[in-house]
C-alpha positions in Angstrom: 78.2 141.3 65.8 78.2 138.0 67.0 80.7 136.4 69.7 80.6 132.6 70.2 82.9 130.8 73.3 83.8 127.5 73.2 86.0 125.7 75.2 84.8 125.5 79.1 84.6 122.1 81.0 85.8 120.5 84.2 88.9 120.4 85.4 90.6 119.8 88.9 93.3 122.3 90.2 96.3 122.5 88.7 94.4 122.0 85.5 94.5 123.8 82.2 91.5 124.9 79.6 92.1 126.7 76.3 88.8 129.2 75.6 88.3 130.1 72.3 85.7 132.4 70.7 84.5 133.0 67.4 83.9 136.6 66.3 82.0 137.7 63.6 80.2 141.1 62.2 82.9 143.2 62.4 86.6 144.4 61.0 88.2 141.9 63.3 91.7 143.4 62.0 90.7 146.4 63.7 89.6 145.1 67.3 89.6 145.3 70.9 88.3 142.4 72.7 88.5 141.1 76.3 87.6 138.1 78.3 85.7 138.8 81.3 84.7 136.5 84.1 81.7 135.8 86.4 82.0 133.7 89.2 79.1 132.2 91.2 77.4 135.1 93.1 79.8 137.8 92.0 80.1 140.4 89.6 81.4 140.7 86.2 85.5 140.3 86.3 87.6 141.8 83.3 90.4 138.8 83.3 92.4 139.9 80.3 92.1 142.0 76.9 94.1 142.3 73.3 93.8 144.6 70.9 94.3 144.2 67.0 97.4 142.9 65.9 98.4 141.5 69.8 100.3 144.7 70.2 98.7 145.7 73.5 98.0 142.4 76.0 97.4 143.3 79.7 95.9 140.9 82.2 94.4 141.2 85.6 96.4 140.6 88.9 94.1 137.7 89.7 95.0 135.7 86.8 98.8 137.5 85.3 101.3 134.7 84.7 98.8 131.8 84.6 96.1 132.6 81.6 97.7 133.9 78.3 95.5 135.9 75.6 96.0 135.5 71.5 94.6 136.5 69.1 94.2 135.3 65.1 92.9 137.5 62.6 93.1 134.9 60.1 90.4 133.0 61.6 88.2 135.7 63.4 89.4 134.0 66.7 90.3 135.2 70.0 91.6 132.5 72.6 92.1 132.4 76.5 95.1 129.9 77.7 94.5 128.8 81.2 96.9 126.9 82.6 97.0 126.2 86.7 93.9 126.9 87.1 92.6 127.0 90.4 89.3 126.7 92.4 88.7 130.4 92.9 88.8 130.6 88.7 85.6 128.4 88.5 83.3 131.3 86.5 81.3 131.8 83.5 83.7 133.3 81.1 82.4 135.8 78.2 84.0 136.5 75.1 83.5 140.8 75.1 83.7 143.3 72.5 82.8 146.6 73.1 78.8 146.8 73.5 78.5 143.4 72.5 78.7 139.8 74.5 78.8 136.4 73.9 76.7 134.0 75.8 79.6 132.4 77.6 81.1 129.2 78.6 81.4 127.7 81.9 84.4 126.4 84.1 84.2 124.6 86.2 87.6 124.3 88.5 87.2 121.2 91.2 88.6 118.2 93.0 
């Protein structure tokens, strides 16, 4: 299994990034994949998750009507919409599926 995020950057508050990442090594039809979040000397945040198909989406409180999660079988790809983004979302964000992690992509949310 192999999980590659793209995506990250700068951006000032108000902002918006789109995360993608790139899966590969497994029946990606048949998955359940999340985004999760780690902001400078925190812990690990889970931010949103999708399963196979898009039929279940759930997001957490921190980030619920601002990020939006898709998915597209077609291409292997899973992708994190982040629009208004504010300071306190500044994090490494990692593409996860269950056991396995990408290496993550960094944003950056700043004046």
């Amino acid at each position: 299994v192999q999980l590659v995020e793209s995506g990250g950057g700068l951006v000032q508050p108000g902002g918006s990034l789109r995360l993608s990442c790139a899966a590969s090594g497994f029946t990606f039809s048949s998955y359940a994949m999340s985004w999760v979040r780690q902001a400078p000397g925190k812990g690990l945040e889970w931010v949103s998750g999708i399963n196979s198909g898009g039929g279940s989406i759930s997001y957490a409180d921190s980030v619920k009507g601002r990020f939006t999660i898709s998915g597209d079988n077609a291409k292997d790809m899973i992708y994190l919409q982040m629009d208004d983004l504010k300071v306190e979302d500044t994090a490494v964000y990692y593409c996860y599926y269950p056991g396995y992690w990408g290496q993550g992509t960094q944003v950056t949310v700043s004046s």
